[in-house]
Biopython code that builds the backbone (N, CA, C, O; Angstrom):
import numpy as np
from Bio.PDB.StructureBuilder import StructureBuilder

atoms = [
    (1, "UNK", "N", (-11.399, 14.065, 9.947)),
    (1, "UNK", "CA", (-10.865, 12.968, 10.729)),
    (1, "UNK", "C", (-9.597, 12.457, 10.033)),
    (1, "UNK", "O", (-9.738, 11.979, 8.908)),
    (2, "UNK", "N", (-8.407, 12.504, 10.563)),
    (2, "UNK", "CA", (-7.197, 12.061, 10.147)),
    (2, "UNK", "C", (-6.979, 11.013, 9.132)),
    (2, "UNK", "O", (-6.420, 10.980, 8.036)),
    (3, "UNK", "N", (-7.838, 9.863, 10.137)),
    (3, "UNK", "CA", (-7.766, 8.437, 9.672)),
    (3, "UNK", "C", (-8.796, 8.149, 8.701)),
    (3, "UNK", "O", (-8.548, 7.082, 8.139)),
    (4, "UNK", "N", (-9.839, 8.687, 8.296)),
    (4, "UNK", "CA", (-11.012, 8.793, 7.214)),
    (4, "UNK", "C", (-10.721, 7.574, 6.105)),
    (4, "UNK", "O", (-9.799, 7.780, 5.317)),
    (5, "UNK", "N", (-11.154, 6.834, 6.044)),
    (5, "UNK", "CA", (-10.921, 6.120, 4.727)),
    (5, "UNK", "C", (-11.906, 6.484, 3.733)),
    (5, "UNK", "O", (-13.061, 6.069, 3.831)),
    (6, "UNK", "N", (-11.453, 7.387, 2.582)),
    (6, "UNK", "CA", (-12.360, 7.710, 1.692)),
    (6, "UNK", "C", (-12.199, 7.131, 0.370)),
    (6, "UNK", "O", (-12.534, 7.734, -0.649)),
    (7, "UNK", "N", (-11.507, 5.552, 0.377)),
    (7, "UNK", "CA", (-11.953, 4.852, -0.815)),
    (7, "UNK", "C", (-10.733, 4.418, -1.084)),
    (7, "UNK", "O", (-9.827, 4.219, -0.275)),
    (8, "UNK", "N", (-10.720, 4.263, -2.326)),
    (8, "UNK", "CA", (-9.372, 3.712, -3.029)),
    (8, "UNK", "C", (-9.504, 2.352, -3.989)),
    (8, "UNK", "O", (-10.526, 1.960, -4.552)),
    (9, "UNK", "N", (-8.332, 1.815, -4.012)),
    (9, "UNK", "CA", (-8.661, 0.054, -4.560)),
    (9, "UNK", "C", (-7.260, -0.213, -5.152)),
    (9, "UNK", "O", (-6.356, 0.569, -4.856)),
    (10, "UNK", "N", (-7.002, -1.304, -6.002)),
    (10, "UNK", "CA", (-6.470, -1.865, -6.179)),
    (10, "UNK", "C", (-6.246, -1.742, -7.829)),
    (10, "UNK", "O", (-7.340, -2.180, -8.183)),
    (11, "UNK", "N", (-5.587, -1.452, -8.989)),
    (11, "UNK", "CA", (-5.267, -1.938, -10.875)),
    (11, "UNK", "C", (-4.477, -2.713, -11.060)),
    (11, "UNK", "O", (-3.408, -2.839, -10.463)),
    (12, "UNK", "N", (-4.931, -3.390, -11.986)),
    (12, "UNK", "CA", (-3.602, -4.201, -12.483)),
    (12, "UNK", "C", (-3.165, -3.959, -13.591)),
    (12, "UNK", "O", (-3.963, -4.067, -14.522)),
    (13, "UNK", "N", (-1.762, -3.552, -13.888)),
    (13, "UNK", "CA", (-0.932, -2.709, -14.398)),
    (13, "UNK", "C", (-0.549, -3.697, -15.873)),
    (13, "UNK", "O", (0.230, -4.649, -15.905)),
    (14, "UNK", "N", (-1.282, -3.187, -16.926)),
    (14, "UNK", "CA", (-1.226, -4.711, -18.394)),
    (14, "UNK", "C", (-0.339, -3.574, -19.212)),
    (14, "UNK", "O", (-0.227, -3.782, -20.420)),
    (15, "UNK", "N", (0.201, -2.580, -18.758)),
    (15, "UNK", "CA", (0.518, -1.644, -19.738)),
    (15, "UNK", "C", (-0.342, -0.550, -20.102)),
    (15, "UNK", "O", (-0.043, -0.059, -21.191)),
    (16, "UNK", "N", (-1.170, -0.102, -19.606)),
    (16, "UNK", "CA", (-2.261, 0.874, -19.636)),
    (16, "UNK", "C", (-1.662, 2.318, -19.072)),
    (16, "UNK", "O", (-1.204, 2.377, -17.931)),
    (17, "UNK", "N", (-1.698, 3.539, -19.993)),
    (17, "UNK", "CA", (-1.256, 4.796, -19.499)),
    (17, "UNK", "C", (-2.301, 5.212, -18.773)),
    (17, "UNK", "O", (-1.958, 5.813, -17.754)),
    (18, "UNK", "N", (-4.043, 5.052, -19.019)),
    (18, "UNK", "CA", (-4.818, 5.469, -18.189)),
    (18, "UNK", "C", (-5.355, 4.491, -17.525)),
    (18, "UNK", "O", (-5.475, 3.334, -17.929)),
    (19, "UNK", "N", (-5.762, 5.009, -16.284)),
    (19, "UNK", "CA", (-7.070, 3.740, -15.324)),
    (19, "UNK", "C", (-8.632, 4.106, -15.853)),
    (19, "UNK", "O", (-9.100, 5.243, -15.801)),
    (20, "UNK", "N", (-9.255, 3.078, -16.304)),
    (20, "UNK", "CA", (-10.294, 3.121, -16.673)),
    (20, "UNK", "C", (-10.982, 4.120, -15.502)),
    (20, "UNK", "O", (-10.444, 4.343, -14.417)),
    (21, "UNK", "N", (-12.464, 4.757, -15.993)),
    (21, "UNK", "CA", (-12.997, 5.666, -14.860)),
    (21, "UNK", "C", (-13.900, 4.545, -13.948)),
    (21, "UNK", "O", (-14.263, 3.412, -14.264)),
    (22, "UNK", "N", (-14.080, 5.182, -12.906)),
    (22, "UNK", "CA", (-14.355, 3.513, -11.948)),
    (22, "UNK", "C", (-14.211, 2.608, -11.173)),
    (22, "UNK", "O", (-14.986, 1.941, -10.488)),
    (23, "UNK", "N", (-12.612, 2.636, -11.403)),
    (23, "UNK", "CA", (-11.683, 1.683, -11.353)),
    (23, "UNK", "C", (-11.763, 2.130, -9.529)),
    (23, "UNK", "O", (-12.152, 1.118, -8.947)),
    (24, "UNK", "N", (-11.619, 2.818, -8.924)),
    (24, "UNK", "CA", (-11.642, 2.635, -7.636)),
    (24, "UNK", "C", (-13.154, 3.747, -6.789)),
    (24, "UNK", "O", (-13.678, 4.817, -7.099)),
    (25, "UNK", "N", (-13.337, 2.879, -5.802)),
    (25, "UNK", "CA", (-14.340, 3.794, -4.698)),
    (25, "UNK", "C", (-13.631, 4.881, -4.376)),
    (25, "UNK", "O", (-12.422, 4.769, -4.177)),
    (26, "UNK", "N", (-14.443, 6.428, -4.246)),
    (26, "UNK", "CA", (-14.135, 7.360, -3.782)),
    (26, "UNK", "C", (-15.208, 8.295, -3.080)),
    (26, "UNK", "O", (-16.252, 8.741, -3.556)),
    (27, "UNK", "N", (-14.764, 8.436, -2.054)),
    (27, "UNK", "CA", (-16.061, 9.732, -1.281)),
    (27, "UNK", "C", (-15.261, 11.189, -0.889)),
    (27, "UNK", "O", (-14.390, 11.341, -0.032)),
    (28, "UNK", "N", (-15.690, 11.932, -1.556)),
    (28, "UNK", "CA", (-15.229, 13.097, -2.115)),
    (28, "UNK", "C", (-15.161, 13.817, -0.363)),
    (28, "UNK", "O", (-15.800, 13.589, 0.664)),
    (29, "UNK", "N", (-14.095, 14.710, -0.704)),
    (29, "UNK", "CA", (-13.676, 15.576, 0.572)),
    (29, "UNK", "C", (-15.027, 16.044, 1.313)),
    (29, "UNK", "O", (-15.922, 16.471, 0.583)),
    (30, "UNK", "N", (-15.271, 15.998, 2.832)),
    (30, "UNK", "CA", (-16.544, 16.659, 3.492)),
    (30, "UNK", "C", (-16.115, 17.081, 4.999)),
    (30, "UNK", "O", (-16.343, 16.615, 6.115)),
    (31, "UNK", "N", (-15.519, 17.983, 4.588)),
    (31, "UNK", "CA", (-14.886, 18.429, 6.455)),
    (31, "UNK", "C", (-15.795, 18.939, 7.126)),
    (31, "UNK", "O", (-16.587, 19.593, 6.447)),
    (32, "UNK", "N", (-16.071, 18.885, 8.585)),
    (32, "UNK", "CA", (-17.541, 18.906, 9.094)),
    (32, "UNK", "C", (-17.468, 20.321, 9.485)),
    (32, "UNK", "O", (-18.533, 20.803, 9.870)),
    (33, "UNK", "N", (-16.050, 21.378, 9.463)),
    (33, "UNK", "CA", (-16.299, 22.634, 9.744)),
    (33, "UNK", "C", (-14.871, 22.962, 9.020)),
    (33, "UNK", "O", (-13.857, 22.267, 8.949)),
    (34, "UNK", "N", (-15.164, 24.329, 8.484)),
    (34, "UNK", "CA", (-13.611, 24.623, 8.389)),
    (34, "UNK", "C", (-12.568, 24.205, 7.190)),
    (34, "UNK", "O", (-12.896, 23.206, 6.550)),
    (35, "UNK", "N", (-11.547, 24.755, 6.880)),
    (35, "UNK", "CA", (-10.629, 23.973, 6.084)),
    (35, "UNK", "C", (-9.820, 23.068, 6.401)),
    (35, "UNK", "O", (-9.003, 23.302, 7.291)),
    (36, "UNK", "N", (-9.841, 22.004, 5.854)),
    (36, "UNK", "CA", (-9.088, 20.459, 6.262)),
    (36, "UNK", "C", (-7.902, 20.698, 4.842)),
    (36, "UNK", "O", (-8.026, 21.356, 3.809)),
    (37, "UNK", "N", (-6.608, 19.720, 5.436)),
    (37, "UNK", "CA", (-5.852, 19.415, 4.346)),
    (37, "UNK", "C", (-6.002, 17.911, 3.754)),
    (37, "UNK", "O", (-5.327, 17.088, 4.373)),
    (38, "UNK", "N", (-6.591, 17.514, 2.913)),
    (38, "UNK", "CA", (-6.352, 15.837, 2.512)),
    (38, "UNK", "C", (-5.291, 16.243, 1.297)),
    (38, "UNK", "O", (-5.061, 17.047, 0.394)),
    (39, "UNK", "N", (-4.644, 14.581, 2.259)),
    (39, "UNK", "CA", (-3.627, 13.834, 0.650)),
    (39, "UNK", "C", (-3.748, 12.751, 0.215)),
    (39, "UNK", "O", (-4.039, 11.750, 0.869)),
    (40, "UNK", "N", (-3.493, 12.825, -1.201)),
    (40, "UNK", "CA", (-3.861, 11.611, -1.985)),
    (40, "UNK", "C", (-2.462, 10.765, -1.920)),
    (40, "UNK", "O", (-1.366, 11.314, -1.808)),
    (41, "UNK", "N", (-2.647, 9.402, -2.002)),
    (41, "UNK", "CA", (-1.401, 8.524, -2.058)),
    (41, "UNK", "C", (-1.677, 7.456, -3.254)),
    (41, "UNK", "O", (-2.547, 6.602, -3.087)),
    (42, "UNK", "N", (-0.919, 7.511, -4.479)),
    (42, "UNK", "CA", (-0.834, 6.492, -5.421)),
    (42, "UNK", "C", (0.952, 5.714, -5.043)),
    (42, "UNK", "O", (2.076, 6.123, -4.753)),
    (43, "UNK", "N", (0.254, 4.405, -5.286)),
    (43, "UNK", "CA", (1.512, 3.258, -4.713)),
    (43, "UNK", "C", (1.627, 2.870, -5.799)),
    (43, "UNK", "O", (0.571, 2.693, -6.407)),
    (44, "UNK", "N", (2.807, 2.595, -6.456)),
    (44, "UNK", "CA", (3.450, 1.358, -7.626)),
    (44, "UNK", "C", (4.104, -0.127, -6.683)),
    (44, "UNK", "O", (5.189, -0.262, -6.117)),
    (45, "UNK", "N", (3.056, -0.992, -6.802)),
    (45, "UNK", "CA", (3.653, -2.048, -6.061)),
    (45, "UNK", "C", (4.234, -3.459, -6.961)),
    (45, "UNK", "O", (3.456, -3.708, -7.882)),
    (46, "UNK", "N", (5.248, -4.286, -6.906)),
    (46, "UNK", "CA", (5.109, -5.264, -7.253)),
    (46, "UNK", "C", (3.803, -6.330, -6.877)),
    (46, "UNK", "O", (3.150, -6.332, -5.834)),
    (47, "UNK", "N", (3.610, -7.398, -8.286)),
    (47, "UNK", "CA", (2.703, -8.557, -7.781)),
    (47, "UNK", "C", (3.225, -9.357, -6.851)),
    (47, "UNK", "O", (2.744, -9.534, -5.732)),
    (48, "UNK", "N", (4.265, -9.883, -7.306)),
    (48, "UNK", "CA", (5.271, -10.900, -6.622)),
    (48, "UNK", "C", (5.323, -10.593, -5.028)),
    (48, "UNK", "O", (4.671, -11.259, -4.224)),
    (49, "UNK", "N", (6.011, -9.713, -4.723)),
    (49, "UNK", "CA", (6.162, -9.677, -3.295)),
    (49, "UNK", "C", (5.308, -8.376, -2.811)),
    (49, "UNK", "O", (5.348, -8.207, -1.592)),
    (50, "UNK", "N", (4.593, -7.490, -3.497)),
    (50, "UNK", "CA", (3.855, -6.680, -2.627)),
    (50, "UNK", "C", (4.593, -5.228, -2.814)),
    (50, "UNK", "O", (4.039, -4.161, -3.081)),
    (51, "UNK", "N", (6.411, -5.541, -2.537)),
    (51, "UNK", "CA", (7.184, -3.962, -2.612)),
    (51, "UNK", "C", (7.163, -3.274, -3.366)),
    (51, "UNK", "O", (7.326, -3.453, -4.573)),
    (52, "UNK", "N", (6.843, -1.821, -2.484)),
    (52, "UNK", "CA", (6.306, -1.032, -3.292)),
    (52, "UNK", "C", (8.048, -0.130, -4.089)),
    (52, "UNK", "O", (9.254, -0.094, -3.848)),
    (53, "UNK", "N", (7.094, 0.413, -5.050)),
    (53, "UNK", "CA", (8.279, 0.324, -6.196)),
    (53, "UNK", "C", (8.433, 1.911, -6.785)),
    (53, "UNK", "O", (9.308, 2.416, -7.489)),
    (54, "UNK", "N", (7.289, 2.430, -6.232)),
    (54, "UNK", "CA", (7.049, 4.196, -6.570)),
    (54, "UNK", "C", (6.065, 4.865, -5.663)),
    (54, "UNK", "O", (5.278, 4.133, -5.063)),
    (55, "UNK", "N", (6.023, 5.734, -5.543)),
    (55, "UNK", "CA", (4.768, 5.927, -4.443)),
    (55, "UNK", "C", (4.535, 7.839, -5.235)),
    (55, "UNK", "O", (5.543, 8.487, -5.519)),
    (56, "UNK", "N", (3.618, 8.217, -5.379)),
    (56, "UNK", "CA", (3.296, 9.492, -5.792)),
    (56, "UNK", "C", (2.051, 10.302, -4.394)),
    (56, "UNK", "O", (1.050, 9.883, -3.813)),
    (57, "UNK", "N", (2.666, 11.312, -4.369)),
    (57, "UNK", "CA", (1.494, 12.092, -2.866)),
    (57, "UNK", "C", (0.997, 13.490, -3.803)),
    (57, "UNK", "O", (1.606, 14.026, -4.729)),
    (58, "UNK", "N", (-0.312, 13.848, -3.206)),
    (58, "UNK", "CA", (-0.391, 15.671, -3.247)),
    (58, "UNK", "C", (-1.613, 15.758, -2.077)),
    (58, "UNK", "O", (-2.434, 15.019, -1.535)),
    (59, "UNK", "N", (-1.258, 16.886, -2.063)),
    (59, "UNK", "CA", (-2.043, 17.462, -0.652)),
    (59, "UNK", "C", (-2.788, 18.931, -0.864)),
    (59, "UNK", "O", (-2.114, 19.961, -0.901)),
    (60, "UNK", "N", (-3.810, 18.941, -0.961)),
    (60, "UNK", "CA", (-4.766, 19.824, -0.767)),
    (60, "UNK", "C", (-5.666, 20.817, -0.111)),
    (60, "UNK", "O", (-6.738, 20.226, 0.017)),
    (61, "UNK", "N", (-5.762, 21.848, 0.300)),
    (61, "UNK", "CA", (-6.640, 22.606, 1.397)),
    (61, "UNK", "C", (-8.188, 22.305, 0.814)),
    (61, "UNK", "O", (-8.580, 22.696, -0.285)),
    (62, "UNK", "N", (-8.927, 21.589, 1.702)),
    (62, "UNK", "CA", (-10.274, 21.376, 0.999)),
    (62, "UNK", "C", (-11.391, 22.311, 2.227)),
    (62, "UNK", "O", (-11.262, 21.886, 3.375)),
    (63, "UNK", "N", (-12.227, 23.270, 2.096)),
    (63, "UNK", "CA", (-12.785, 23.747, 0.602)),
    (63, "UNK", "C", (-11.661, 24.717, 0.457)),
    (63, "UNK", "O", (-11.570, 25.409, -0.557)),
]
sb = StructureBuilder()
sb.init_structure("model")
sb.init_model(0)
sb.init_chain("A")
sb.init_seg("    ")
for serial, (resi, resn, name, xyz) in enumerate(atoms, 1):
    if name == "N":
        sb.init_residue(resn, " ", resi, " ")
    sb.init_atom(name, np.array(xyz, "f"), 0.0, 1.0, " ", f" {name:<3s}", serial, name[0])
structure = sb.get_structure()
């Protein structure tokens, strides 16, 4: 399903190179037939106003 929301969340950025493990909900790829493509989207946003400031994608053939 295109629109699937399979998790995600929100860090707050103190200077940390890694995100603790945890740190967001995730429900792992389950295409009901067939090979699906999912992509992942990481956002760099400001606090202040929200704008986003980096954005990183990859895209996958799952299984």
């Amino acid at each position: 399903m295109p629109n699937y929301n399979h998790g995600g969340g929100v860090v707050a950025y103190n200077g940390q190179k890694v995100i603790a493990p945890g740190a967001f909900k995730y429900k792992s790829p389950c295409p009901p037939s067939g090979r699906h493509t999912y992509e992942w989207t990481a956002t760099a946003q400001t606090k202040k106003n929200g704008g986003a400031l980096a954005s990183a994608r990859a895209a996958r053939k799952y299984p």
